[in-house]
Residue, then its C-alpha position, 0 to 999 in steps of 0.5 A: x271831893x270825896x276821899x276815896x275811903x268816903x267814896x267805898x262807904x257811899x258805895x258799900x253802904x248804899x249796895x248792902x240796904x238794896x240787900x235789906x229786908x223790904x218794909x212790907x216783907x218785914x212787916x208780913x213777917x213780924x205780923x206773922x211772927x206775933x200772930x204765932x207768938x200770941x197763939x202759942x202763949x195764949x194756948x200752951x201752958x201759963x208761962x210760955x214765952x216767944x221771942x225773936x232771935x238771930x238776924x231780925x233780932x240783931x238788925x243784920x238781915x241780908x236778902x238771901x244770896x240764892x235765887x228763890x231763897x227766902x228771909x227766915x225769922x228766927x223765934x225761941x218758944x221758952x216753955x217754963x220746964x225744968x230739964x229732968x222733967x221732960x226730954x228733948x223729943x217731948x218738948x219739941x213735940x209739944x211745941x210742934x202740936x200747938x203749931x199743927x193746930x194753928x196751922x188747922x185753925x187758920x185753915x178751917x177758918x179760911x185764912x189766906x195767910x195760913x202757913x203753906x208749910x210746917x216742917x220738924x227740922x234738926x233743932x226747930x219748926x218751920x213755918x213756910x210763907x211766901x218770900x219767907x219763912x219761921x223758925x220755931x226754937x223748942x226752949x227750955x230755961x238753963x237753970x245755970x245760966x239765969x235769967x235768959x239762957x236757955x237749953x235747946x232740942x236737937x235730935x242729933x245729940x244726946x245732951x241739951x244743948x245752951x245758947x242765951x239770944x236775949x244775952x247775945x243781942x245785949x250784947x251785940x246792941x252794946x257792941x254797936x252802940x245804937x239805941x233801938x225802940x221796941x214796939x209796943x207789946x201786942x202780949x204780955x209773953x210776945x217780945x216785939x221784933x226790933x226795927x232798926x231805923x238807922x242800921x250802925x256801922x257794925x250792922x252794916x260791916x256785918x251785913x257786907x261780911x254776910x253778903x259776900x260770903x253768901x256768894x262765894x259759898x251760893x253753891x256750898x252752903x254745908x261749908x259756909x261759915x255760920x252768920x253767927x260765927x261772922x257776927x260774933x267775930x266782927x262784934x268782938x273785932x269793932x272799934x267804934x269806927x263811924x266810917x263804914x269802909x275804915x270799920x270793915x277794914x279795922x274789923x277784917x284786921x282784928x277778927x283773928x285775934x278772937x279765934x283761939x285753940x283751948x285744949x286742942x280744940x278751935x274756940x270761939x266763945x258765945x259772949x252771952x254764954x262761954x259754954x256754947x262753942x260757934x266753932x265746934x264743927x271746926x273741930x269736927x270737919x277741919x274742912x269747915x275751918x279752911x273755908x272759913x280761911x278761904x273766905x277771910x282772905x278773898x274778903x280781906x284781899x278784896x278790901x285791901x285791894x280797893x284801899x289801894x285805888x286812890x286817884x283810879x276813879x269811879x269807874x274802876x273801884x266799882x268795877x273791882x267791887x262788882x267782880x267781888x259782890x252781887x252786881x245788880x246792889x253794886x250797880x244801885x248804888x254806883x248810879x246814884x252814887x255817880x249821880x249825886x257828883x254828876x258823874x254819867x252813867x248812861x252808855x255812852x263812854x265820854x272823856x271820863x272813861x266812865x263804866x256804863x251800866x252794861x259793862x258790870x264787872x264779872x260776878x265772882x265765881x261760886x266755890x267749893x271748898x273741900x268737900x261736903x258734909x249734908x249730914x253736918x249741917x250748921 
């Protein structure tokens, strides 16, 4: 019989891959991403570079929390500039021309996969796609911080702003300990995105955190804590745990360790790049800080509450986890997790007292959390 620490991973584990990407999503939209890519470099200027970062990049995709919410890839367009040669407003506008006349180009030829959209954001380009949509990050190197740190557009600031994906998911990879395979470069300046075959607990422990905090803040997103942030604190926070319900417990443990206050100001520090701050709006909207708090503690409360059901049974630990997640992955999972030890799960209440499938647990209400900020967002 499972320990009821085997049964909460069975049962997180098989809820958060309902969550994922499906395959031909993320195979359209690693097509899409190349097809791009390789225009990009092959008709700006020699040396331009395209590559994923974020959540494809990391293997940390979460299907969007809201109702016709879309999957983004996130993609870096790294022109070989040197900063005083250009400004912020150039750049993207460069970047932005060639994705205007891709855009025509797949157009004009009759493409039924032409983007439905194109949209200058606060930092980026976004390509629209059914189910999906591309990011395009105007970059430029950071001659500080070589070889992969890059400076960034944002038309709110004045001052470039640094980041390091490459740097980043270096990192992440080593955090997690899982070797990846990259596919076979379609361009010489077109990096692949990594497919993840087997997702590692500290994938899964960031894709369950994603999760969850996707739905307490469905109706708030302006004061949802970045994923980023998430990651950053659960990659720091991981001990190498193989099981995947004692991970999320030891990471929800340590993650407060690596929130501090430098000169007054709340710091959580880029690991591939000390400059960039994932906590700076903190400082700007103390808001932002008590939602991420409110946050810690539901989640931190839900998993010390399930930690404690030894001997309650099938039926009420899914139960318990259904009140605090999305239903229909719980249920999934809870299924096929009830069938491979025999468990009913018809309608049908035996002398087991087993939970039908009908009689899912409340879905945790959406919260706001003081106040918004739309002229802040992340």
């Amino acid at each position: 019989m499972d320990s009821l620490d085997q049964m909460l991973s069975m049962l997180l584990d098989g809820a958060v891959e309902v969550l994922d990407i499906s395959p031909d999503l993320y195979d359209g939209a690693v097509e899409r991403y190349e097809e791009v890519g390789t225009w990009l470099a092959e008709h700006g200027s020699p040396g331009w570079q395209i590559y994923p970062q974020g959540s494809f990049r990391l293997g940390t995709v979460v299907r969007p929390g809201t109702p016709g919410g879309e999957y983004d890839i996130d993609l870096v367009c790294r022109l070989p500039l040197h900063h005083e040669s250009t400004t912020q407003e150039r750049l993207k506008q460069r970047v932005g021309e060639q994705l205007v006349a891709y855009r025509r180009w797949k157009k004009d030829q009759g493409h039924t996969d032409a983007p439905e959209s194109l949209e200058a954001r606060r930092r980026c380009w976004t390509l629209g796609y059914p189910g999906f949509h591309l990011d395009v990050l105007p970059a430029i190197p950071d001659d500080e911080h070589l070889p992969t740190g890059i400076r960034l557009t944002d038309k709110d600031l004045w001052e470039w702003q640094r980041s390091n994906p490459i740097g980043y998911a270096d990192w992440f990879r080593g955090r997690s300990d899982l070797s990846t395979r990259i596919l076979e470069k379609r361009h010489a300046n077109v990096a692949d995105v990594p497919i993840w075959h087997v997702r590692s607990p500290l994938q899964r422990v960031v894709q369950i955190l994603k999760w969850h905090c996707m739905i307490m803040f469905a109706n708030d997103p302006d004061n949802r804590p970045p994923s980023i942030l998430i990651t950053t604190l659960a990659g720091h926070a991981y001990n190498g745990e193989e099981d995947l319900f004692t991970a999320v417990r030891s990471v929800l443990d340590n993650m407060p360790r690596f929130i501090s206050k430098t000169n007054g100001k709340w710091w959580v520090a880029n690991p591939a790049h000390e400059e960039e701050n994932f906590t700076d709006k903190w400082n700007e909207y103390p808001e932002r800080r008590k939602a991420f708090n409110a946050w810690f503690t539901d989640i931190d409360t839900t998993m010390s509450e399930l930690a404690h059901m030894e001997g309650k049974g099938l039926d009420t630990v899914y139960e318990r986890l259904a009140k605090s997640f999305d239903r229909d992955p719980v249920l999934h999972s809870y299924k096929r997790y009830a069938a491979s030890i025999g468990a009913a799960t018809d309608n049908r209440m035996g002398a087991t007292g087993r939970l039908s499938p009908t009689a899912a647990g409340p879905r945790k209400p959406s919260h706001t959390f003081y106040g918004q900020h739309s002229s802040a967002r992340d």
